[in-house]
N, C-alpha and C positions, 0 to 999 in steps of 0.2 A: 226423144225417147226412142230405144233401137228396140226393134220387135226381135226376139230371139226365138227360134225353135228348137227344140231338143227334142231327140227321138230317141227314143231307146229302143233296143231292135235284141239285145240277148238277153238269156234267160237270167233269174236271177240270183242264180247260184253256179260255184264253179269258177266265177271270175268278178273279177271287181268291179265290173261295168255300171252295173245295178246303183250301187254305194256311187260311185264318183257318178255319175248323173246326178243321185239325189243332192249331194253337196252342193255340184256346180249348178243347178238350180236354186237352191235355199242362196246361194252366195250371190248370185246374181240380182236375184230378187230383193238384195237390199241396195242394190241398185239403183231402184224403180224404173225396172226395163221393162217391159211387152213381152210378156214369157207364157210361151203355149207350150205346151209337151203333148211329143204322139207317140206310143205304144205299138211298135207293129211288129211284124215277125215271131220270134218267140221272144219279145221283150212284153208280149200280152202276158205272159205268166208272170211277170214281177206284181201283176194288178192282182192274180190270184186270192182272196181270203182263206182266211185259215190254213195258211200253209204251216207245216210240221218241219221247221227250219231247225228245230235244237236237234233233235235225231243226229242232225249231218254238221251238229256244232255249229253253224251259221244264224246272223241275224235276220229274225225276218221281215223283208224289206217290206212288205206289205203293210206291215201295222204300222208303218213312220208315213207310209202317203198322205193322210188325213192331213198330215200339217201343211200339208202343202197351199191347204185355202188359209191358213192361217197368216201365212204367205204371202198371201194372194193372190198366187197359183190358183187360176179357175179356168183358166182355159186347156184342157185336159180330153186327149182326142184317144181313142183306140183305133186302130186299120180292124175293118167289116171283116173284110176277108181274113186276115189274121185269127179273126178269134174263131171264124166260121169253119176252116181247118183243123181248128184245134178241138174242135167240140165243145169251144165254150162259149158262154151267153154274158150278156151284161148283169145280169141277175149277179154272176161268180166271181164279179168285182169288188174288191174291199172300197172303191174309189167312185163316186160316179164321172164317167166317160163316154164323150158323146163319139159312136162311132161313126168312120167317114169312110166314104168307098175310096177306088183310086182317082176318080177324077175330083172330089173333094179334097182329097190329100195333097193333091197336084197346084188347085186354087190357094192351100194354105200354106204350102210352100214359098209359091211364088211371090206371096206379099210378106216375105220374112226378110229382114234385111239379113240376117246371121241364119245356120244353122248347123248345130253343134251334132252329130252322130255319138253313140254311144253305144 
């Protein structure tokens, strides 16, 4: 079994990145690979709740996360400092997300055998 990381790192509107992570996740996972996902940079806003995604005609990606334990997608990481920038808390996640400073991101990295950027 290949441990896979996927990071998403952009916001989740504006560009497709958001959407193809979520796929190449769900696709993966039937797999049965080792699939962890980190959230960092301004890919912390795709975790956002209650975003007002129809306004700007967009899907909002945040109400399809949930599936992802469905999945069994549970290893699901946020970057500390990403959110700490941005002024938001774990509380303002529609997902729960264990957050990791940089040298925990560093550790979960390094024991990925793949890692996919998004």
């Amino acid at each position: 079994m290949k441990k896979i990381l996927f990071v998403n790192r952009q916001a989740p509107f504006g560009r497709s990145y958001a959407k193809e992570s979520l796929d190449a996740l769900l696709a993966a996972s039937a797999y049965d690979q080792d699939i962890s996902v980190l959230f960092s940079g301004d890919g912390v806003f795709q975790l956002i709740k209650d975003q007002q995604a129809k306004s700007i005609e967009q899907k909002n990606i945040a109400s399809t996360l949930p599936a992802l334990e469905m999945y069994d997608i549970t290893k699901v990481f946020v970057q500390a400092s990403a959110l700490s920038a941005r002024g938001l808390t774990t509380g303002q996640l529609a997902i729960t997300a264990k957050p990791l400073n940089e040298a925990e991101i560093s550790a979960l990295a390094n024991t990925q055998d793949s890692i996919l950027s998004f």
